[in-house]
C-alpha positions in Angstrom: -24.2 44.9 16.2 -25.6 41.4 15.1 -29.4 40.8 16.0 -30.2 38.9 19.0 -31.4 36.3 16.9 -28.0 35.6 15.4 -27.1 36.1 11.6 -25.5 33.1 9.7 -22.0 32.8 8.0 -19.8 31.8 5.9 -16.5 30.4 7.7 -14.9 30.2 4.2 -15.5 33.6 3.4 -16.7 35.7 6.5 -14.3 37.2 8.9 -15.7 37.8 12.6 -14.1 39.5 14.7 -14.7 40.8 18.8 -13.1 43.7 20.1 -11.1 44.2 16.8 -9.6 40.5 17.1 -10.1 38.1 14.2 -12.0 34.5 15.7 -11.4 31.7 14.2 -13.9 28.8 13.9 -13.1 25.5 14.7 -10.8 23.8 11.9 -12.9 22.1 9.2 -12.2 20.5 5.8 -13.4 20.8 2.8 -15.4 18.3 0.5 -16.5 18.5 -2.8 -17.8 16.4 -5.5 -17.1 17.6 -8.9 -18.2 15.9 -12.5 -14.8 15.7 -14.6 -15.1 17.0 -18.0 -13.7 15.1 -20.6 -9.8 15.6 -21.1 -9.1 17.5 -17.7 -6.2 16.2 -15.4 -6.7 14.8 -12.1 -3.9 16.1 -10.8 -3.2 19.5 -8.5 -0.3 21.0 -10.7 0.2 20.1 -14.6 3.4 21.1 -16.0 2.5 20.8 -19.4 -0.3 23.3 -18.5 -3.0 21.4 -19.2 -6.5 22.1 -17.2 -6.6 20.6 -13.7 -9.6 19.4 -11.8 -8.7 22.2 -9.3 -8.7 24.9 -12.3 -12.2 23.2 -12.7 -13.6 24.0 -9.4 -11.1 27.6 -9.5 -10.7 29.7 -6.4 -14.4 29.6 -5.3 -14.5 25.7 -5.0 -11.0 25.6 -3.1 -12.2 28.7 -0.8 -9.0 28.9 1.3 -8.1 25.3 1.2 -5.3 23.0 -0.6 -7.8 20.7 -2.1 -6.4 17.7 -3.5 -8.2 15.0 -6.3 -9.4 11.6 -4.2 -8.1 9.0 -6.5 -7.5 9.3 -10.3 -9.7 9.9 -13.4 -8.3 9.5 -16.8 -8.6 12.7 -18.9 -10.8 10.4 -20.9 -12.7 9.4 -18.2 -15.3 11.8 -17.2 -17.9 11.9 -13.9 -18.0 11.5 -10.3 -14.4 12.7 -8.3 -14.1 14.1 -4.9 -12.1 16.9 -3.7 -11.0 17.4 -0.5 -7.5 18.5 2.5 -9.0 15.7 4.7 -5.6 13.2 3.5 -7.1 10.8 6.4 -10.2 9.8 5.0 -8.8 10.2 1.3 -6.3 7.6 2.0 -8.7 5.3 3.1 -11.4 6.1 0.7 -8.5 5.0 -2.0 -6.9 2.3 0.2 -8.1 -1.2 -1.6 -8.1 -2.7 2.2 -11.6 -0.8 2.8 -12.7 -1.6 -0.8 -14.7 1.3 -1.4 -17.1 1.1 -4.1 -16.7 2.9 -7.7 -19.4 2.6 -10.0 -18.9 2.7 -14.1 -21.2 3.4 -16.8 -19.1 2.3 -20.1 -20.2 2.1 -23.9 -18.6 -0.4 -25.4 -18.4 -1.6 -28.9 -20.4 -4.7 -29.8 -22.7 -6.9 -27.4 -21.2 -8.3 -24.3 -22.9 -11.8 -23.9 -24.0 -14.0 -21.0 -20.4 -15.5 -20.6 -18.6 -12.0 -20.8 -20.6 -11.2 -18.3 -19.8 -14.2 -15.8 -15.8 -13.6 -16.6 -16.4 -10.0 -15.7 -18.2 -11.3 -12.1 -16.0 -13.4 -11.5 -12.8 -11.3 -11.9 -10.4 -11.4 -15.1 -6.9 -12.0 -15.8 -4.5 -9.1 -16.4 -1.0 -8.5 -16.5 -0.9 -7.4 -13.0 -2.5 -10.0 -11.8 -6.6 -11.0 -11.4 -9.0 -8.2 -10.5 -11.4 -8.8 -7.7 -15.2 -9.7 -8.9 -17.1 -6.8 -10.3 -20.7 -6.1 -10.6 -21.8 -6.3 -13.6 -25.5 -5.8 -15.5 -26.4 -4.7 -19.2 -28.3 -1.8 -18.7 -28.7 -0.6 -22.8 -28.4 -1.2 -26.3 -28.1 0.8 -29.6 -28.4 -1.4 -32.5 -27.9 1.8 -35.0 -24.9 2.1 -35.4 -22.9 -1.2 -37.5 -22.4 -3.8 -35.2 -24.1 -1.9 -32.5 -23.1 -0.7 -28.9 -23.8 -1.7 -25.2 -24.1 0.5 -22.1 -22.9 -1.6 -19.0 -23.1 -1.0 -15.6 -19.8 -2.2 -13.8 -19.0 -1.4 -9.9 -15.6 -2.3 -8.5 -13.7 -2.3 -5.0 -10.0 -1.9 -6.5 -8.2 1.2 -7.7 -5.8 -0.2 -10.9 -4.8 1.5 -13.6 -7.7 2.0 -16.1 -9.1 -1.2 -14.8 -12.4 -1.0 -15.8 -11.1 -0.2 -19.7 -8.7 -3.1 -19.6 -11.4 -5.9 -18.2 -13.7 -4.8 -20.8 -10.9 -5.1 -23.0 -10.4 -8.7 -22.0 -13.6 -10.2 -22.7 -13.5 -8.3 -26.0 -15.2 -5.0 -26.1 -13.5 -1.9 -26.6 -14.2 1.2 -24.4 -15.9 4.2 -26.3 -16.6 6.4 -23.4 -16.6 5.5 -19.5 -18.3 7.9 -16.7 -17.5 7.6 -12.9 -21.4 7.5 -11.5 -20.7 6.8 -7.8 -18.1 6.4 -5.1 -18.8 4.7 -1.7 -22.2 6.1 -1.0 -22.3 9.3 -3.4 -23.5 9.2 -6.5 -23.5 11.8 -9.1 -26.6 12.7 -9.6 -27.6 15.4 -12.0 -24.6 17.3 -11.8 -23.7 18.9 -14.8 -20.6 17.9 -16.4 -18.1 20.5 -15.6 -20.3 21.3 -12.6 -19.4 21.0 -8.9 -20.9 21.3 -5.2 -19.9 21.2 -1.8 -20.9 17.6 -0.2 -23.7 17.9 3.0 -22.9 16.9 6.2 -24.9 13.7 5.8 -22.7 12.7 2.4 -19.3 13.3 4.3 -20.2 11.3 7.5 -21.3 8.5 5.3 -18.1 8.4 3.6 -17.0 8.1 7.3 -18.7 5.3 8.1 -18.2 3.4 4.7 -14.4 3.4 5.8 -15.0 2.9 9.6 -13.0 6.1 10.6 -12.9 5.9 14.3 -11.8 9.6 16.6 -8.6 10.0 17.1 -6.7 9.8 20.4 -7.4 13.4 21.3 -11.0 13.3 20.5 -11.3 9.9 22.3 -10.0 11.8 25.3 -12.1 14.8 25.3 -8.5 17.2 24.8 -7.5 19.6 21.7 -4.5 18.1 19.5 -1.2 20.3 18.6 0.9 18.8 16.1 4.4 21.1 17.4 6.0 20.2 13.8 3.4 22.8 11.9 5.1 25.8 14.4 8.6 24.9 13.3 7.1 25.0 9.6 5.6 27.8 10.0 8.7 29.3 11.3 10.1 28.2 8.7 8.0 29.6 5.9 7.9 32.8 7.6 11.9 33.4 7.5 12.1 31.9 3.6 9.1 35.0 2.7 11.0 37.7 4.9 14.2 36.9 3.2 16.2 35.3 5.9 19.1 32.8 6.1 18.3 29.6 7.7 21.9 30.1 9.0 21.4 33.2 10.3 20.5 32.2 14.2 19.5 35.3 15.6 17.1 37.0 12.7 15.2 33.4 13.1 15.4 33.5 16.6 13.5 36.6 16.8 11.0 36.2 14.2 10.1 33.0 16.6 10.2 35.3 19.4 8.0 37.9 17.5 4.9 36.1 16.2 2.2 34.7 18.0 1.7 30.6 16.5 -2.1 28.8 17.0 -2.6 25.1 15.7 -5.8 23.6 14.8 -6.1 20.3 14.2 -3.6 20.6 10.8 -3.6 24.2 10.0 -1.4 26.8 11.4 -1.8 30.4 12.3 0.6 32.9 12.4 -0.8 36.4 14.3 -4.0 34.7 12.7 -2.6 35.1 8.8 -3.1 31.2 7.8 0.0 29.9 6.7 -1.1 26.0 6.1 -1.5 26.3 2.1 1.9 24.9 0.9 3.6 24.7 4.0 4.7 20.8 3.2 6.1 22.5 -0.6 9.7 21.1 -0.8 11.0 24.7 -1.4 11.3 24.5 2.8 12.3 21.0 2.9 16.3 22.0 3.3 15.7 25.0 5.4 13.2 23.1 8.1 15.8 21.0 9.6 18.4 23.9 10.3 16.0 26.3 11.6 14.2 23.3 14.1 17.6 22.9 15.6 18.0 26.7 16.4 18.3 26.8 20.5 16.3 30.3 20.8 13.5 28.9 18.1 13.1 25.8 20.1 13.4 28.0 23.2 10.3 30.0 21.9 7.9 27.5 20.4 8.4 25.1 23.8 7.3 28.6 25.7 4.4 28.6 23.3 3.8 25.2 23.6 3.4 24.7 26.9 1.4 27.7 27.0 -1.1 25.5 24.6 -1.2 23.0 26.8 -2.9 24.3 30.2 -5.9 23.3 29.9 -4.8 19.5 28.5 -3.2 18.5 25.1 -2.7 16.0 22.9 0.9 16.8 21.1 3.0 15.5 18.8 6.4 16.3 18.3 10.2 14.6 18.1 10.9 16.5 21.9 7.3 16.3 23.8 8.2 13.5 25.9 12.0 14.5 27.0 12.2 18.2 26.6 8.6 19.9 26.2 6.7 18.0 29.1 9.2 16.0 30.4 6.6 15.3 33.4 3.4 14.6 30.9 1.0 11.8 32.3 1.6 9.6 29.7 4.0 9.1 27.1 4.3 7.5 23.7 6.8 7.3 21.1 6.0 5.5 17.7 8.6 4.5 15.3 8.1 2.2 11.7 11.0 1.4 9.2 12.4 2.9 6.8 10.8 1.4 4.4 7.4 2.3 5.3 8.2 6.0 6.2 9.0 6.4 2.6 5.6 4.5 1.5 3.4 6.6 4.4 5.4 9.7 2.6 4.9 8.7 -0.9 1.2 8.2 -0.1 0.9 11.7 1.2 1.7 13.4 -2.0 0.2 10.9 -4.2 -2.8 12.1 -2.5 -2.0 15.7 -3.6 -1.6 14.7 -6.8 1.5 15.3 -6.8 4.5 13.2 -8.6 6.9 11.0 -6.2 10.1 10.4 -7.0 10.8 7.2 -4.7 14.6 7.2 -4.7 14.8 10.9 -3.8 12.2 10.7 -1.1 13.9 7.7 0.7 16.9 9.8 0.6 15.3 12.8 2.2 13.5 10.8 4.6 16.9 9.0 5.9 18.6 12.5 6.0 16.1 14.1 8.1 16.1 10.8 10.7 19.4 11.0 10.7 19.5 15.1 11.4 17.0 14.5 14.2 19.0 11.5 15.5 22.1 13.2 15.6 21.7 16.8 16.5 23.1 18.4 20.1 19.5 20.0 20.3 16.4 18.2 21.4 17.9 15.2 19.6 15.5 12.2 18.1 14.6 9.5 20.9 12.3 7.8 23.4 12.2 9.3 27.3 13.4 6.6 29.2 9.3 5.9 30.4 7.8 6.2 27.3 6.1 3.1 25.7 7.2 2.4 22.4 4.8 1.5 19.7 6.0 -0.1 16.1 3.5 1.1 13.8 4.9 -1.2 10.9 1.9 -3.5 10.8 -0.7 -1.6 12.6 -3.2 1.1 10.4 -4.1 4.4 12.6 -7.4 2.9 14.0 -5.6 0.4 15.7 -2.5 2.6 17.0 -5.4 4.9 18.5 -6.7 1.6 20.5 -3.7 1.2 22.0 -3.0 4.6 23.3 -6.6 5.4 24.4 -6.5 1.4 26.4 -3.3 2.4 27.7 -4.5 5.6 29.3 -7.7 4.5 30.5 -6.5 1.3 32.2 -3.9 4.0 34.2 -6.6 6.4 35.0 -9.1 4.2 35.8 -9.6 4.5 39.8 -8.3 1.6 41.6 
């Protein structure tokens, strides 16, 4: 029996159960800041087997969670690099329409004079075009060694390619070393290089703020969010680990029928065994479109689903409006091109650090719209009352706006 004072945990690593049932805490992400050794990858998966920044931080630093790298760092780049699952507030921390700040400390060869310095602040001329205006300040000099070398100070709001190596390189001074010493509001600190902590609550919301991250719809409304598309993975990945044809409609069927599925926020739980960690891997990619259109495991998860929703729900899902709650209060169906499902995608696993292939992921993306056009079950499409949002030019912020106006103007009392 705990005291009645209370004893502290660990989410990441205590279980606490009640009456022999596991409990869950409320779903939370993960945020650490690691300094990057010299000549590890920023990547999640190397398949030349070089060291990753996530063999870096090792089991202990992911503690449950599919950490991916915020950004890149060459592997002769070392310092400041965040690792988090939150893929909303790393794609606008990376995202050059918030123009987060990254700040540099670079040795350079040679003396970078007053004029250097002014081309530097002004913004120089690359291949790919002229970089935004840096920061810029001399902040040391070693005369010792031939010509001598500079340490300089840079902080920019753009994410090229080795950008702050090939500006330097413009105005004439070669990169010896370069060191990440802040991003947004962190900043490195004394962190030992190969060292790495878990980021305070004050550090993450002010990473928040610095890219204006508003609540979502569900929050906005005071309601939990389901995303149904995690039960059908789950599903999904459960049959794939048990052996079981995709084809094979009734051993799916029951495994649906057998399991008990909880959603939180963007993890999944399946008879409370989290199944989230590699859920989106592409070894389920062919299977997940077979096994969604199964009638019984559609039959199943819309039981479970409205089950989930008693209380009040924010859901997402190709089939809330017409089949799941054909009835719900209000209604919303979003759609966007082609073109920029495939770059939304693309940006999803580049976050990962994982490799796109852009040709093969437009393909996959057009087969799966076309799958969940065109099937006989629960097919692809708008209720006839839903309003219809095009997301093409809108970022998430705004698409929230819309919905939350929408459903306060029709609930306001008259």
């Amino acid at each position: 029996m705990p005291p009645p004072s209370g004893i502290l945990i660990d989410p990441d690593k205590d279980e606490v159960t009640v009456d022999g049932r596991a409990v869950k805490p409320l779903t939370r992400h993960r945020y650490l800041m690691l300094n990057k050794p010299l000549g590890v990858i920023t990547t999640a998966k190397d398949e030349g087997a070089r060291t990753t920044v996530l063999d870096s931080v090792g089991k202990e630093g992911a503690a449950g969670h599919r950490l991916f790298p915020v950004g890149r760092l060459d592997a002769d780049t070392t310092g400041l690099l965040i690792l988090t699952d939150d893929g909303d507030l790393a794609f606008r921390l990376t995202h050059p329409r918030y123009k987060v700040a990254k700040e540099y400390v670079a040795v350079v060869a040679g003396s970078p004079g007053e004029r250097d310095m002014e081309t530097l602040r002004r913004g120089v001329d690359l291949e790919d075009g002229k970089t935004a205006p840096a920061e810029v300040e001399v902040v040391g000099f070693d005369a010792a060694l031939g010509a001598g070398r500079t340490e300089v100070r840079m902080v920019i709001r753009e994410g090229r390619h080795r950008q702050v190596r090939r500006m330097l390189q413009a105005v004439g001074h070669h990169v010896q070393s370069l060191r990440r010493t802040g991003f947004g509001p962190l900043k490195l600190g004394r962190l030992k290089v190969g060292g790495w902590r878990v980021l305070s609550e004050g550090e993450i919301e002010a990473l928040r703020r610095a890219v204006r991250i508003e609540p979502s719809v569900a929050e906005r409304l005071g309601l939990a969010f389901i995303d149904s598309g995690l039960m059908y993975r789950a599903i999904t990945r459960l049959a794939a680990e048990r052996g079981i044809d995709p084809e094979d409609e009734d051993a799916v069927t029951q495994v649906a029928r057998s399991v008990r599925l909880t959603v939180e926020g963007d993890r999944v739980w399946a008879d409370g065994v989290d199944l989230t960690d590699g859920i989106y891997d592409a070894d389920f990619a062919e299977a997940l479109p077979r096994i969604s259109a199964i009638p019984g495991v559609r039959e199943a998860l819309v039981e479970e689903q409205r089950q989930a929703a008693r209380d009040g729900v924010v859901m997402a899902g190709r089939d809330i409006g017409t089949v799941v709650f054909p009835n719900a209060d209000h209604k919303f169906f979003l759609t966007a091109s082609l073109d920029e499902k495939v770059r939304r995608r693309a940006a999803q696993f580049e976050r990962r650090g994982e490799r796109v292939d852009a040709e093969a992921m437009r393909r996959e993306v057009e087969a799966r719209d076309r799958v969940d056009t065109e099937r006989a079950i629960a097919p692809l499409r708008p209720a006839p009352d839903a309003i219809v949002i095009d997301t093409d030019n809108l970022d998430v912020d705004e698409v929230v706006e819309l919905i939350v106006r929408h459903v306060e103007e029709r609930t306001r009392p008259r």
